[in-house]
C-alpha positions as CSV (number, residue, x, y, z in Angstrom):
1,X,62.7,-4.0,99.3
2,X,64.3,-5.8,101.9
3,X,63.1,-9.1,101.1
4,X,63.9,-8.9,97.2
5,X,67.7,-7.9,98.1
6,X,68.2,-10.5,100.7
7,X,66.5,-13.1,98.2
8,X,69.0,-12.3,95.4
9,X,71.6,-12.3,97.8
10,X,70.6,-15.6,98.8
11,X,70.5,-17.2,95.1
12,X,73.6,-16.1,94.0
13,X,75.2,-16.8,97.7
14,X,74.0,-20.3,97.0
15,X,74.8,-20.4,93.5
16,X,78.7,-19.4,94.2
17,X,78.9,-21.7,97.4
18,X,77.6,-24.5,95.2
19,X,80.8,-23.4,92.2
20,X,83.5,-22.7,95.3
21,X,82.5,-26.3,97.2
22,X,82.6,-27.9,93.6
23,X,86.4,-26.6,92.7
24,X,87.0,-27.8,96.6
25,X,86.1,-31.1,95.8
26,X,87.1,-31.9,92.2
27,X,89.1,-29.3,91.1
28,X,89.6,-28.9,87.3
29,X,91.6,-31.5,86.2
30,X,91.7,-30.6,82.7
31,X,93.5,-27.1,82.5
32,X,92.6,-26.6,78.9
33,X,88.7,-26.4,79.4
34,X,86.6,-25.1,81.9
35,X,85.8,-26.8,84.9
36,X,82.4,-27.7,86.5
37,X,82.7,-24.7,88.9
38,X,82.9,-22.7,86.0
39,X,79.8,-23.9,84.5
40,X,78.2,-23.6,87.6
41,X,79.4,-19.9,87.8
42,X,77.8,-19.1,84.1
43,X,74.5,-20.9,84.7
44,X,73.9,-18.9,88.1
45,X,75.0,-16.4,86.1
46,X,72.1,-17.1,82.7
47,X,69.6,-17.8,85.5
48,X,70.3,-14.6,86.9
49,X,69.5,-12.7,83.8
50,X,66.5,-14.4,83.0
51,X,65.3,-13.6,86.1
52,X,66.3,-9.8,86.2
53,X,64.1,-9.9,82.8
54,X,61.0,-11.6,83.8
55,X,61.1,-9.4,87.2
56,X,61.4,-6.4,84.9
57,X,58.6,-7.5,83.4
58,X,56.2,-8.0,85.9
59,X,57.6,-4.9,87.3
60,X,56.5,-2.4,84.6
61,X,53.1,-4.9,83.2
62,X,51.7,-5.9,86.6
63,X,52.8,-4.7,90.0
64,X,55.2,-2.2,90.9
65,X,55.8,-3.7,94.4
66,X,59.3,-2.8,96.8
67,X,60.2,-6.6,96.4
68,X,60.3,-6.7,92.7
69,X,62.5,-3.2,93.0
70,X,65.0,-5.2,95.4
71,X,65.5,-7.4,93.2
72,X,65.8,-6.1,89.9
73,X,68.6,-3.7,91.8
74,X,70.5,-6.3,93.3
75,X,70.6,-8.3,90.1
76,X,71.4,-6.1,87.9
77,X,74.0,-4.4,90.4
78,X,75.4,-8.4,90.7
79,X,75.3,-9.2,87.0
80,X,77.0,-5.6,86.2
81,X,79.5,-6.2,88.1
82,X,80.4,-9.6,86.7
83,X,80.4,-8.0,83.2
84,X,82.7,-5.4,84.5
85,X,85.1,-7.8,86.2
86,X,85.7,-9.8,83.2
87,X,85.7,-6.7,80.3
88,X,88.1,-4.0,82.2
89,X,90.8,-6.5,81.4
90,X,90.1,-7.1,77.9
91,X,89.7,-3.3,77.7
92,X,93.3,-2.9,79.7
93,X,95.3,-5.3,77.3
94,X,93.7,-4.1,74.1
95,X,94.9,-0.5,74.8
96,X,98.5,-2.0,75.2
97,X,101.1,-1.4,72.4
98,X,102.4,-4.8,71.4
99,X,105.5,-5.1,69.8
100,X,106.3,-7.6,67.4
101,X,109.0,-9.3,67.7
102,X,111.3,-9.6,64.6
103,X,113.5,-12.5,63.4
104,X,116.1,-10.1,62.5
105,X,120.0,-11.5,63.6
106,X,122.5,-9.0,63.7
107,X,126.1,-9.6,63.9
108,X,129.0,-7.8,65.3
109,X,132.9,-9.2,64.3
110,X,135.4,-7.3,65.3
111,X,138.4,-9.2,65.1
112,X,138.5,-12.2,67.0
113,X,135.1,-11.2,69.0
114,X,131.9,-12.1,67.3
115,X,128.5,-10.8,68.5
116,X,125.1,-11.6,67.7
117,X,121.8,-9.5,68.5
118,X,118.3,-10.2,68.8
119,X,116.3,-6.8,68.7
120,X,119.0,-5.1,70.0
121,X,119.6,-7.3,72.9
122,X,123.3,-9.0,73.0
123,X,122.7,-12.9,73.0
124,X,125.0,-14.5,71.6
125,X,129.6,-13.6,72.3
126,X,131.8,-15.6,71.0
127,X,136.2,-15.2,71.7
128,X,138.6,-16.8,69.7
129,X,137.2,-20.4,70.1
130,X,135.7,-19.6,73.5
131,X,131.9,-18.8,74.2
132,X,131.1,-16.4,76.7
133,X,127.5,-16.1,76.1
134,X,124.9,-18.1,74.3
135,X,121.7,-17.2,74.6
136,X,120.0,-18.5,71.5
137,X,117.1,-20.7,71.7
C-alpha cells in the first residue's frame, strides 16, 4: 500500500511542481483567461481521474493487490479534496442574501439645506450655494 500512496504522491507532486515552476516563470499575462499553470493544474487533475477509474477497475475485475488500494485512496482522497476546495465557496456565497441595490434618489430640502439619499445613505448636502458633500458617481 505503500508504494501506490507514495506513487500518487509522486504524480501529483510532479504535476503541481510542473504548474507552480510554470507561473514562476511566465506568469499569466492575460488576467482575463487562464494561465498555463492553470491548465497544467486541470490536466493533472483529468489524468488523475482517469487513472483513479482504470485502477478501480483493475481493482474489482483482476487483482485486488495493496498497491492498487494505495492508490485509488490517495487519489480519490487528492481529487476530493480539490472538488471540495473549489465548491465550499460557491456553496458559501450562494447562501448569502444579496441585496439589490436600487436607483431610488431621495431628497431632503429644508430650507436652504438640500439633501440627497442613496438607499438611505446621505451622499449628497448642499448649503445655500455651498457643497459640503458630494458623493455621487
Amino acid at each position: 500500500m505503500k508504494t501506490g500512496i507514495l506513487k500518487t504522491l509522486l504524480f501529483y507532486g510532479i504535476g503541481f511542481g510542473i504548474a507552480g515552476i510554470a507561473y514562476a516563470i511566465i506568469g499569466n499575462p492575460y488576467i482575463h483567461a487562464p494561465g498555463v499553470h492553470h491548465l497544467i493544474l486541470f490536466l493533472t487533475l483529468v489524468i488523475g481521474i482517469i487513472w483513479t477509474l482504470i485502477s478501480i477497475g483493475f481493482f474489482f475485475f483482476k487483482a485486488k493487490t495493496d498497491k492498487l488500494k494505495g492508490i485509488i485512496i490517495t487519489n480519490s482522497i487528492i481529487i476530493l479534496s480539490c472538488f471540495l476546495y473549489v465548491a465550499i465557496p460557491i456553496y458559501l456565497d450562494s447562501t448569502e442574501k444579496t441585496f439589490i441595490e436600487s436607483d431610488f434618489v431621495r431628497t431632503e430640502i429644508k430650507g436652504d439645506t438640500t439633501k440627497l439619499y442613496h438607499n438611505n445613505n446621505l451622499i449628497f448636502i448642499k448649503v445655500k450655494d455651498s457643497v459640503i458633500l458630494d458623493l455621487r458617481k
